[in-house]
N, C-alpha and C positions, 0 to 999 in steps of 0.2 A: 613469221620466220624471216631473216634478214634475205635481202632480195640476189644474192648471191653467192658463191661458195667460198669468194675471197672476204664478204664481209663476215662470214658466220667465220673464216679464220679467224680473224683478228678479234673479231669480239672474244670465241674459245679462248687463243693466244693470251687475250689480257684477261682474261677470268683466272685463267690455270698457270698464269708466272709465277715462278718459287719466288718468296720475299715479297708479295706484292697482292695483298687481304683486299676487303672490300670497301676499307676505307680510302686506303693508298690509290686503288683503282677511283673508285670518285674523284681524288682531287687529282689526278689526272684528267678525268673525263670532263672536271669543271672547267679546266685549262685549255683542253683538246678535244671533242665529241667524236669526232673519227677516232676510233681507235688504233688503226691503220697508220697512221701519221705518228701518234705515240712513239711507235717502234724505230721512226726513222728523226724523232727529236734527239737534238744533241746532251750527252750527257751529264754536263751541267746544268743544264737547263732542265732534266729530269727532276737532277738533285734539287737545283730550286725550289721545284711543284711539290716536289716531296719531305723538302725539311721539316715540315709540321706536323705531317705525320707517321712517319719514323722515325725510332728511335737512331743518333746513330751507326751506331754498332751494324743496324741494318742496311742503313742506308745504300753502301754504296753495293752488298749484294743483291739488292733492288735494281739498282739502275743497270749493273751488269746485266742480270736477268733480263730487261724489257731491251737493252741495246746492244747487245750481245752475247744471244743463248746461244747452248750448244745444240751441235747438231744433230747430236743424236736424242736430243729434246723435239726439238723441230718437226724429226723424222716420224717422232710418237704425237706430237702435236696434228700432223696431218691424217695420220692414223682416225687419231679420234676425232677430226673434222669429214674426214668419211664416214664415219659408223652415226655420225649426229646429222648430217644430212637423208641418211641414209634412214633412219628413226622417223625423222622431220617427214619423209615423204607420205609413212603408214598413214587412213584414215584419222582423224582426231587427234595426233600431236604434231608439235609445233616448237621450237624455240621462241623464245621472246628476250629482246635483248634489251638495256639501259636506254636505247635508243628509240626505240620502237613507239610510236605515236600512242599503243596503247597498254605501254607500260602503266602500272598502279601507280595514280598520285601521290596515293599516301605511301606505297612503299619506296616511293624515292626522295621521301621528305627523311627517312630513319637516315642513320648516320653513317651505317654502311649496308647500303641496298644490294644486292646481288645482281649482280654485272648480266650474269646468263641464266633462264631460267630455262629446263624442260618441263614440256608442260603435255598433258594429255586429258584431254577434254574440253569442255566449253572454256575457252580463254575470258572471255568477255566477263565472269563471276567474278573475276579478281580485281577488275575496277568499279566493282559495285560495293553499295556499302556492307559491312560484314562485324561479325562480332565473334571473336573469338572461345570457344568453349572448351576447356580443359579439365584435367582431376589426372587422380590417380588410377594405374593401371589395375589395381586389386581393388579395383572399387566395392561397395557392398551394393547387394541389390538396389536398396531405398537410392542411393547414389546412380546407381545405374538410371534408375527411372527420372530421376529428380534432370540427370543428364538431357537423356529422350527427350522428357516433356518439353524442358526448357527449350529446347535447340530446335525443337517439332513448331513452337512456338514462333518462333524468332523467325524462323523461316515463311510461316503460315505468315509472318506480317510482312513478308517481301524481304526480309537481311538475307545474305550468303555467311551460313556456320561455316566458322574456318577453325579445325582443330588438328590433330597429328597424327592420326589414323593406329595410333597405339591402342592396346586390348581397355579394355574398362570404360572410362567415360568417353577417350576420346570415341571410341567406334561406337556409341552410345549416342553423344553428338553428330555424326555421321549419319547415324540411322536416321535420327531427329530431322536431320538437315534436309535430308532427300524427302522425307514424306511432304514437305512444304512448296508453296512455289520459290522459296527464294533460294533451295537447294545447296548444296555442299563441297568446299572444298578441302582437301587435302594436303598440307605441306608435312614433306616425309624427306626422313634423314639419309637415306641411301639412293643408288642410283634408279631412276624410276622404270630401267625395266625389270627390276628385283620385285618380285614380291614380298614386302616384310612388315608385320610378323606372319608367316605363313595365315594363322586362323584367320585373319583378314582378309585374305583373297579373295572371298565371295564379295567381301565389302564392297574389295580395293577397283575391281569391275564395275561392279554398279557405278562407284562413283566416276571412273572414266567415260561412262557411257551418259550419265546420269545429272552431273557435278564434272568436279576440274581436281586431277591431283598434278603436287606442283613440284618439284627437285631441282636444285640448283650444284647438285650431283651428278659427275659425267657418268654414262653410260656403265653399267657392270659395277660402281663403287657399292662394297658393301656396306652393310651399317656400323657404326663404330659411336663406341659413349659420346667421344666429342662433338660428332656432328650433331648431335639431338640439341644440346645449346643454341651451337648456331642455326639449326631449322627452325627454334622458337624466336628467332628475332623477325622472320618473317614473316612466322605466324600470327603476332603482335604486331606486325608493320603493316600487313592487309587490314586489319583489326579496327573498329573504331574505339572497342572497349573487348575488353577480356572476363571474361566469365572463371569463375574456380570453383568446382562443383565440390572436390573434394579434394583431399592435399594433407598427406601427413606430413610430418614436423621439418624435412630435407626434403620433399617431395621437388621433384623436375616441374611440375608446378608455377613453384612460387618461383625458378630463373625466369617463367614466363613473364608470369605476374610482375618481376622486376623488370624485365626489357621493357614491358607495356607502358610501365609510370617511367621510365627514361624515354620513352621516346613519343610520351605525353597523350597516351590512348587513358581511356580510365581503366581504371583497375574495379571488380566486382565479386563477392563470394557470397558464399551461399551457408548459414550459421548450421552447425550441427552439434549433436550432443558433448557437452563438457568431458563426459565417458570416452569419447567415441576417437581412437588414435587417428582416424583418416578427418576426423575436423578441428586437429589440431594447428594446421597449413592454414585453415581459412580462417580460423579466429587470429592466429599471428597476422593476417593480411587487414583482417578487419580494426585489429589493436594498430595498425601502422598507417591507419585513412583509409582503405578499401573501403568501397561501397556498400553496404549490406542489401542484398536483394532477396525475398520473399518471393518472386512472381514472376510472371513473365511481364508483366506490365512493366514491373519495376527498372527492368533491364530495359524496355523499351523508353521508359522516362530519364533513363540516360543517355542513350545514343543516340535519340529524336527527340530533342525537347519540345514539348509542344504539341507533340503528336498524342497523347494519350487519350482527349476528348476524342481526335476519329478512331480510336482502339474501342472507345464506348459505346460508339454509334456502330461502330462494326459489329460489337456483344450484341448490341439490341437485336441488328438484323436476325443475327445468328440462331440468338433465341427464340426470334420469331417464327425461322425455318425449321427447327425442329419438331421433328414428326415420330409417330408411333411407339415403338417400347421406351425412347429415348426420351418422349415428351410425359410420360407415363410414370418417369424416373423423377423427373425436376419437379414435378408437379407432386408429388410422395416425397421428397426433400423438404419441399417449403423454404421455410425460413428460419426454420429451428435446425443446424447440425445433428446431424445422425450419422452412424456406422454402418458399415455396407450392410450388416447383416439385418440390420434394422428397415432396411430399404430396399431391399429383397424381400422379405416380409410382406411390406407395407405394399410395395407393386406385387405380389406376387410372382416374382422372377424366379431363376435358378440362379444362385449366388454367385457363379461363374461367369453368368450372361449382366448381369446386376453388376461385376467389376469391371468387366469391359465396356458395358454402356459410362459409367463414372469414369473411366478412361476420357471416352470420347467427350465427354462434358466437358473435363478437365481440360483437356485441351484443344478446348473450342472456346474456354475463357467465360464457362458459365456459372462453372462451380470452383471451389478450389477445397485442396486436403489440407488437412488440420493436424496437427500432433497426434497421435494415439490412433489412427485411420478413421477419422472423421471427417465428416464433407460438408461443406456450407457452401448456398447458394451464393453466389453474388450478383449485388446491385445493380440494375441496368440504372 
């Protein structure tokens, strides 16, 4: 949190100037890091910093705005410099400003990084490394899990899942993220002491307790369609790569998937049936260079190159450690693919207890599912 009430003004102040986005804010702050002093640069010398990136039509109600607001802007600007200090002091949140030593690397490399973040929870998630996971919000079951597993995955090898705490895959990836040590964050389109979408609430706790949710939304703002764009530029700016679990053909999705390959993360999805309207987003991603991922591996053999031999040696230990009904399962799989029902059977399980051990297999990166609900062993 900025170390004072006058700093956390001005940083607010130049977040929340009318005429002045997060790009115009950057080459300001390229020019000047105080943001303080901004306000008391002279107005030409505004216009200078700013002729490249406004238009100008805008321009000079830009420079008004940062060198001459109104007062009864001011009066509301202070307003909400108390209600965010005042946030800032509860357990576990925090502001985090442009400035802040540990602001995200990578998201101050995007093109327009957000000036002020609130944040509530483990701040430190956000400059660690992370992979974006996304889909549609009517996702189908198989979607839903394909979600889970992956994200359960990513995390189990140390990433921070970062997705939008929206209904279907993202809170799927969310689930995912938290059950792992590399745990989950949040970037959501309204102001973060809103809960939204309601059904998420139980989530949206956990992960402040759990994980990091992130808003660059002042206090009280509700959700609104446009801000969901601009929350997926950050979601791809924490991002090393961006996952698309599912995504019909306009899905909010693929704006992600497009900020990600602008702002040079990789882009990745995940193939589904030629039938199936919710993988029609992923295969236009994949017709356009997306990466096709199969696995969790796969996704790791993009965003750590290199690393997939210790993801082997990890399997091995894994397998090694497995004990009782679970080692009873893998050992009744063999080598030959089989159906759950075939492998209940085979162990004598209850086909209920038989899915949830294959769960755990699954992702523990022993076995992997096949088309048609089939399970193969895999290779140590």
């Amino acid at each position: 949190m900025p170390g004072s009430q006058r700093d956390a003004a001005a940083w607010l102040r130049l977040a929340e100037t009318p005429h002045v986005g997060p790009v115009a804010a950057k080459a300001l702050l390229d020019q000047q890091a105080d943001p303080a002093a901004i306000f008391s640069t002279a107005p030409e010398t505004l216009a200078e910093w700013l002729a490249d990136v406004l238009p100008a039509c805008h321009l000079d109600a830009a420079v008004n705005a940062l060198h001459n607001p109104r007062p009864d802007w001011l009066d509301q600007l202070a307003r909400m410099t108390d209600e965010a200090l005042a946030w800032a002091r509860q357990p576990g949140c925090s502001l985090m400003v442009a400035g802040d030593a540990d602001y995200p690397p990578l998201l101050k490399e995007i093109a327009d990084p957000p000036v002020l973040l609130y944040i509530e929870g483990d701040r430190s998630l956000l400059g660690r490394p992370a992979v974006g996971v996304v889909g549609a919000r009517n996702a189908s079951a198989q979607g839903v899990a394909h979600a889970e597993q992956f994200a359960r995955g990513i995390s189990e090898a140390g990433l921070v899942v970062v997705s939008g705490l929206a209904l279907g895959i993202d809170a799927a990836a969310h689930r995912g993220g938290l059950a792992g040590q590399g745990s989950t964050v949040a970037v959501i389109g309204a102001g973060i002491d809103l809960a939204y979408p309601r059904r998420n609430l139980d989530l949206m706790q956990r992960i402040a307790e759990q994980g990091c949710i992130v808003s660059e939304y002042p206090l009280g703002t509700p959700p609104r369609p446009d801000h969901f764009p601009k929350r997926n530029r950050i979601l791809s700016g924490l991002s090393r790569g961006v996952l698309v679990v599912e995504a019909a053909e306009k899905s909010g999705s693929l704006i992600t998937a497009k900020l990600a390959a602008e702002q040079g993360r990789d882009v990745m999805a995940i193939p589904g049936s030629i039938h199936s309207p919710l993988a029609h987003g992923c295969h236009e991603l994949l017709r356009k260079g997306a990466i096709l991922v199969e696995s969790v591996a796969h996704v790791l053999d993009v965003v750590q190159p290199g690393m997939h031999g210790c993801a082997e040696s990890s399997r091995a230990q894994r397998s090694a450690a497995v004990h009782g009904q679970l080692a009873e399962l893998l050992v009744a799989l063999g080598h030959d693919p089989a159906p759950a029902e075939a492998l209940a059977q085979r162990a004598g399980l209850p086909l209920p207890d038989t899915q949830g051990h294959l769960l755990a297999l699954e992702l523990a990166g022993l076995i992997e599912r096949l088309p048609g609900g089939i399970y193969q062993r895999l290779q140590n």
